[in-house]
C-alpha angles and dihedrals in degrees: 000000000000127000135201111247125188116219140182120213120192131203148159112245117215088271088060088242106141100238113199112211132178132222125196103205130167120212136145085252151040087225087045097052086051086060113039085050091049094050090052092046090055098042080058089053101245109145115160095067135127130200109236104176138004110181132159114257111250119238093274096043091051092056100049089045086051081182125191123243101276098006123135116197135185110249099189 
């Protein structure tokens, strides 16, 4: 069964400013979710990232992502 997680990507932009941004994926798990965002960083060619947070949605936040089964979004 997949599960919305919440996670928070960090890198730096061309102008070396740390930019934060947040990914709603849904995966069965949090290691899972790690992997499959990674794998979709790295096919765009981002490189220089670091994952700052993976947590599970919370009840409210699952319900607004309504996300399908191995989808990743942009959050903000």
């Amino acid at each position: 069964m997949q599960v919305p997680f919440v996670t928070t990507v960090c890198f730096a932009d061309r102008d070396g400013m740390t930019v934060h941004l947040q990914y709603g994926v849904a995966a069965p798990t949090e290691r899972e979710a790690r992997s499959e965002l990674e794998r979709r960083l790295i096919n765009q060619e981002i490189y220089n990232y670091s994952i700052s947070e993976i947590r599970r949605a919370t009840s409210s936040e699952a319900e607004s992502l309504n996300l399908p089964e191995g989808s990743i979004i942009l959050l903000n």
